[in-house]
C-alpha positions as CSV (number, residue, x, y, z in Angstrom):
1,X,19.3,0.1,8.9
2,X,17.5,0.0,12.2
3,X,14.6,2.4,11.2
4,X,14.2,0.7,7.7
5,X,13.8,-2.6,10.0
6,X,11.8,-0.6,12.2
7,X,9.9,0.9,9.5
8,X,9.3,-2.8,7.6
9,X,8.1,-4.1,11.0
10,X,5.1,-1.4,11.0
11,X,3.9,-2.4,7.7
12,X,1.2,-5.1,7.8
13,X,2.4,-8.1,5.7
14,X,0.4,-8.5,2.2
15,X,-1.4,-11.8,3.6
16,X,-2.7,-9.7,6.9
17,X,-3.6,-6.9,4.6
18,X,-5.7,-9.5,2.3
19,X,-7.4,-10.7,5.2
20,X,-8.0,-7.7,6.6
21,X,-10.0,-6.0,3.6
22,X,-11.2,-9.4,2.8
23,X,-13.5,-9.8,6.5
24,X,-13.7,-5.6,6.3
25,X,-15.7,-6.4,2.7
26,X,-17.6,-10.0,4.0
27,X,-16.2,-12.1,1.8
28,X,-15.0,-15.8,2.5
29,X,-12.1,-16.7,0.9
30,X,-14.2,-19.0,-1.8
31,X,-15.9,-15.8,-2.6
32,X,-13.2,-13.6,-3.0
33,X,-11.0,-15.7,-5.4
34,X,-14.5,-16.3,-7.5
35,X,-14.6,-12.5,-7.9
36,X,-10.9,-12.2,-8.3
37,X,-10.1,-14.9,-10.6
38,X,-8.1,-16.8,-8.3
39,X,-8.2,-20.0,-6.9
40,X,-9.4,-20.3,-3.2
41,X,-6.3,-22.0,-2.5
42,X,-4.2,-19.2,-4.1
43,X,-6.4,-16.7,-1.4
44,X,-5.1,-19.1,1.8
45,X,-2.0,-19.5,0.7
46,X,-1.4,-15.7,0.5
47,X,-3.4,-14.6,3.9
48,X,-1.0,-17.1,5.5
49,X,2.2,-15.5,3.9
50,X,3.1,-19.1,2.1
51,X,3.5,-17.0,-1.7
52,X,6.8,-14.9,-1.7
53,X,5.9,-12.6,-4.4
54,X,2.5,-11.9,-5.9
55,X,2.4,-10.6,-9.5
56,X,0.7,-7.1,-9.6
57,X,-2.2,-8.1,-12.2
58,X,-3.4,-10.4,-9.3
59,X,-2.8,-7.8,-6.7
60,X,-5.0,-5.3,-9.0
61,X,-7.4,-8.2,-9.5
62,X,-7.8,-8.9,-5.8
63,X,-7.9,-5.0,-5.2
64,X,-10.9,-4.9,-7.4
65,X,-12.1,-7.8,-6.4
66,X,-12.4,-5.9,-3.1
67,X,-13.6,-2.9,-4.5
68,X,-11.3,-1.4,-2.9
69,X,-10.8,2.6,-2.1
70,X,-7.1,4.3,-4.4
71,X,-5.5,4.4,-0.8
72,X,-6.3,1.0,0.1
73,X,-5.4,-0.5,-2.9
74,X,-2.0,1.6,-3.1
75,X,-1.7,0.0,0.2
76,X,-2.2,-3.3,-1.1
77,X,-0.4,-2.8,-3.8
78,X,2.6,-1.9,-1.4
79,X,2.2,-5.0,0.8
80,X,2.5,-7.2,-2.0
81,X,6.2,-5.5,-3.2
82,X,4.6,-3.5,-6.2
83,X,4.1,0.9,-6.6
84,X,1.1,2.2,-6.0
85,X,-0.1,3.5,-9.7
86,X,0.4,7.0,-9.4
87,X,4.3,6.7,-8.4
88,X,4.5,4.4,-11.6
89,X,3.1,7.1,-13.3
90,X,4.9,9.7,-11.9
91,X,8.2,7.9,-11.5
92,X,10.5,7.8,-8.6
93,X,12.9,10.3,-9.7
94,X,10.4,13.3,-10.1
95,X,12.7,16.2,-8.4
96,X,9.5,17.5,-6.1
97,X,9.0,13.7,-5.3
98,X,12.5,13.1,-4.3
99,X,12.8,16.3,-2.8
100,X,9.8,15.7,-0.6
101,X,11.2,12.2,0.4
102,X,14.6,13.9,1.5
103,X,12.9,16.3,3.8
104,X,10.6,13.5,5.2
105,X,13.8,11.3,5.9
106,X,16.3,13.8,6.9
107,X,17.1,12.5,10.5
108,X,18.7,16.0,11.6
109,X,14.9,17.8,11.0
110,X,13.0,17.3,14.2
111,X,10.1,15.0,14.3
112,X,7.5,17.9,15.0
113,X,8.7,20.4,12.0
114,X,8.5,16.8,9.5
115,X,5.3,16.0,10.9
116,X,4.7,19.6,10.3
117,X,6.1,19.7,6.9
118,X,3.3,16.6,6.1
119,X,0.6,18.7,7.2
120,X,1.6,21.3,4.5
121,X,1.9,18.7,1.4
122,X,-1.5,17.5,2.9
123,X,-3.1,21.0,3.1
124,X,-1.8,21.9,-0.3
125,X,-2.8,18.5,-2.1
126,X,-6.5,19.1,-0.5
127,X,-6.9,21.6,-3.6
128,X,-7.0,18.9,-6.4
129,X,-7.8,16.2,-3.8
130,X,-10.5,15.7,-1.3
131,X,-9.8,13.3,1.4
């Protein structure tokens, strides 16, 4: 429980995230909820963490909104409680998904052969993927 806490705790919230990409792309907040299709006060309330949940088709709205990059907006997408597109695609019990998963959270594998073991899934994907 410690290093989910731990792990939850590393994880910018989705209001810090908006915010972020929102100043990263120079948009006032007026501007980004005219683009999105929000209100402005919907883009506040979120960047100060006062919405609980936010449905994905306004995530995806602000991602584009934000023109933002697939690994941004997964993280977005993240922040704000929802699955990046390709693991909804994909689902979360694909055996090579889960499979990966366990060997990434196996405690009793030291650090240094799982951060080795994400250096090979990273050098593999580089094939279809360029990054």
């Amino acid at each position: 429980m410690r290093d989910e806490h731990n792990a939850l705790r590393a994880t910018p919230t989705f209001g810090a995230l908006l915010r972020r990409f929102r100043l990263r792309a120079g948009l006032s907040q007026n501007a980004l909820a005219k683009r999105g299709g929000l209100d402005a006060s919907a883009i506040n309330r979120l960047e100060r963490g006062e919405r609980a949940q936010t449905r994905r088709a306004a995530v995806e709205a602000l991602a584009g909104a934000l023109d933002l990059a697939p690994t941004a907006r997964d993280e977005l997408l993240a922040a704000g409680g929802h699955l990046p597109e390709s693991l909804l695609r994909l689902g979360l019990a694909d055996p090579t998904l889960l499979l990966a998963a366990d060997v990434l959270a196996d405690a009793e594998i030291p650090t240094d052969e799982r951060t080795e073991f994400r250096e090979l899934i990273r050098l593999a994907a580089r094939r279809w993927r360029r990054q």
